[in-house]
C-alpha positions, 0 to 999 in steps of 0.5 A: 529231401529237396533235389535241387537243394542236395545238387547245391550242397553236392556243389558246396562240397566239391569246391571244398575239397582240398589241394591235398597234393602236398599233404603228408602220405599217410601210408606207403604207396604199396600199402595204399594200393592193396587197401584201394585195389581190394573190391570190398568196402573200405572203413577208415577209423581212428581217433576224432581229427587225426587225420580220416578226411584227410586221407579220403582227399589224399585216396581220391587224388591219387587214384579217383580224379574225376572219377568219383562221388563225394559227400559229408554227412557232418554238414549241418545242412543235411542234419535231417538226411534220411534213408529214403535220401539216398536215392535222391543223392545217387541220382543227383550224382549221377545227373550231374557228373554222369557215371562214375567209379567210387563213393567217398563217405565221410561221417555217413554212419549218423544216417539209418540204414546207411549199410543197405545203400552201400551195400547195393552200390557196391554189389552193382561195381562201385568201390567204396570209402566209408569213414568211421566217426567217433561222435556217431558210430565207431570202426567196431559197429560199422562192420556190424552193419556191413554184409559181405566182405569189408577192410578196415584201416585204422589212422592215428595221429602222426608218427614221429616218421610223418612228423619229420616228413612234414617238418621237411627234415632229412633222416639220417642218423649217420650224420652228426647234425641230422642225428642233432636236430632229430634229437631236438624235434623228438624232444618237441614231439615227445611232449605236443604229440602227433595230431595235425593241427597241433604240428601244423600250429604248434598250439597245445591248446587244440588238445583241450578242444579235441579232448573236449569233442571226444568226451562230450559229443563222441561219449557223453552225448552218444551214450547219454551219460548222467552224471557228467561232472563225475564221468569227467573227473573219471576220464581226466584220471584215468589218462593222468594215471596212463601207463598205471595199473587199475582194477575196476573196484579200484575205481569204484571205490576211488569214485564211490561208483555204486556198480562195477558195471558202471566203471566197466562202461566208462572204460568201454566208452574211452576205448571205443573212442580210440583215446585209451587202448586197455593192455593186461597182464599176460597168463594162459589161465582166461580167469586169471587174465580178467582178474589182474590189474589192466593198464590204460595207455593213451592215444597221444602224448600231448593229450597225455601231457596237455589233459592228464596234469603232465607236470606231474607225470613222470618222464619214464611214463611219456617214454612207455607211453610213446613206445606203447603207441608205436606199437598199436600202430604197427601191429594191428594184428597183434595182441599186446600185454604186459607181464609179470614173474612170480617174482614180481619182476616185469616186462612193460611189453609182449607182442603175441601173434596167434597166442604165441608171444614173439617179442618182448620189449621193456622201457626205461627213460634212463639208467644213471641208477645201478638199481634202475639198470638191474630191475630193468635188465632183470624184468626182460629177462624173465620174460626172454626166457618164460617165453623162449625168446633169444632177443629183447629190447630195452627202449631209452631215452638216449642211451645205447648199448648191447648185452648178451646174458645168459645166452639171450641178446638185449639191446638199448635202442634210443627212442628216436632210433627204435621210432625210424626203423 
């Protein structure tokens, strides 16, 4: 590739940058320390638009002024980007800014043996930031391309803490008329979610477009699925029925999918992208775990709402859901199931680190119905005491209250409480 022409789209790119000094931080400052502080190579994943290049700005502002090199790889001009480029680019670089400590790549995995260049910059001193896209080349392969060590660090679409913070509201929970407004945003963000461009506008139809990308260009493109039309009512259901339990000859026979193996890859594929994460039943038999029903959550509410016909979602399944997600954001280490007694009573949520179950948490919107409290209360329970646990967490809608019962402490914490802990 012509060496003039990368010096000018180098320059392109610079004077794109944003002014992202008053953009919302994505992550404390501690955090953020130890994931730029850390020598290895930096992978930033998550799903397609909430946020990664974004972040990449904020990373350099904070800590890389004029310190830095940058390139997009999603810049159509250099579509034909090629291995050998590389050197072309560094030296480009280095002619025009001299040397400098970081490389900043965004959307480079569409490159072919992108890793060996990243390899070899790192291994002479320099830091590296690559950014995993869903449209080429996921978190999970990326590390497969990777020798040596590497970070990972998943982003999602705003918290309701970061929606708060962009909305410029004080939280305090204290107080009568912040506790008032909390309430009435939670109830905006329950249903148009966290992506930014959604917040930044307050227009759901962005949900359509981002939807749209991530089923054409992240799946169907990439994996060069055949039957298209099929594979888009597959998705469109499978979000519809989030927070439901599902076995792959459920949806096989649903479709009239001739294979199990066909279903098991179109699951794949929707969680490969970030937009479905996969939760089981729980059992300590391997056999037994990968015979249960599974159930599918999505990544973001207003997805759910905006793709998966959210007029006829209950609002018990946008509640599990939201809770669902707050959990996979926090817990990155940690595996997550659901759990159900011989008695078919059920728990919506464990949370096990290092095979051991260390929280247990259930959902229900709400509880006017003297049947609804007993299930509820009875399903987490069964699991406190399956588990040996003293303490467990009912997450409602508004409700609140604290139980002790047979030597066990359950407490009902309102969603926007249980959200800015």
């Amino acid at each position: 590739m012509d060496k003039a022409f990368l010096r000018n789209v180098v320059s392109d790119q610079y004077e794109d940058l944003k002014d992202v000094s008053k953009t919302i931080q994505r992550y404390d400052s501690k955090e953020i320390a130890r994931f730029v502080n850390n020598p290895a190579i930096s992978i930033i994943s998550g799903v397609r638009r909430c946020g990664k290049s974004t972040f990449l700005e904020q990373i350099i502002n904070l800590y890389y002024k004029n310190n830095f090199y940058y390139f997009d790889f999603s810049d159509e001009r250099i579509a034909k980007f090629e291995t050998a480029d590389f050197q072309t680019l560094y030296e480009v670089f280095l002619e025009k800014f001299g040397k400098r400590q970081a490389f900043f790549f965004d959307e480079i995995q569409g490159v072919p043996e992108w890793n060996k260049f990243v390899n070899r910059m790192k291994k002479i001193g320099h830091k590296c930031f690559v950014t995993g896209s869903n449209s080429n080349l996921l978190s999970q392969e990326i590390s497969t391309y990777l020798t040596g060590r590497h970070i990972d660090k998943i982003l999602f679409p705003f918290s309701f803490k970061e929606y708060l913070t962009y909305k410029n509201i004080n939280v305090d929970l204290d107080s009568t008329k912040s506790r008032t407004l909390i309430i009435k945003e939670f109830k905006n963000y329950f249903k148009i979610g966290g992506f930014p461009e959604v917040v930044l506008t307050n227009d759901t139809s962005i949900l359509l477009n981002i939807y749209s990308d991530i089923i054409s260009k992240d799946i169907i493109e990439r994996f060069r699925i055949n039957d298209v039309s099929l594979f888009k009512e597959f998705c469109n259901y499978v979000i519809s029925l989030s927070t439901n339990e599902f076995t792959f000859k459920s949806l096989k026979d649903n479709f009239n999918i001739q294979n199990i193996t066909t279903v098991s890859n179109y699951l794949d594929y929707l969680k490969l992208t970030y937009l479905v994460y996969e939760v089981k039943r729980f059992s300590s038999s391997l056999q037994k775990l990968n015979k249960y029903p599974k159930k599918y959550y999505c990544i973001d509410n207003g997805l759910l709402n905006k793709v998966g016909f959210g007029y006829s979602i209950e609002e018990t399944r946008f509640l599990e859901n939201q809770v669902f997600i707050e959990l996979w954001r926090n817990n990155p280490q940690s595996e997550i199931y659901y759990y159900r007694d011989k008695d078919n009573k059920e728990c919506d949520f464990l949370l096990l680190n290092d095979r051991k179950v260390v929280k247990a948490i259930q959902v229900c919107f709400a509880f006017k119905k003297i049947d609804t409290r007993k299930r509820e209360i009875e399903g987490l329970l069964s699991a406190l005491k399956e588990f040996n646990l003293n303490y467990g967490e009912i997450i409602t809608f508004e409700h609140k209250e604290k139980l002790k019962i047979d030597g066990k402490v359950i407490e009902m914490i309102p969603v926007y409480e249980w959200l800015l802990k």
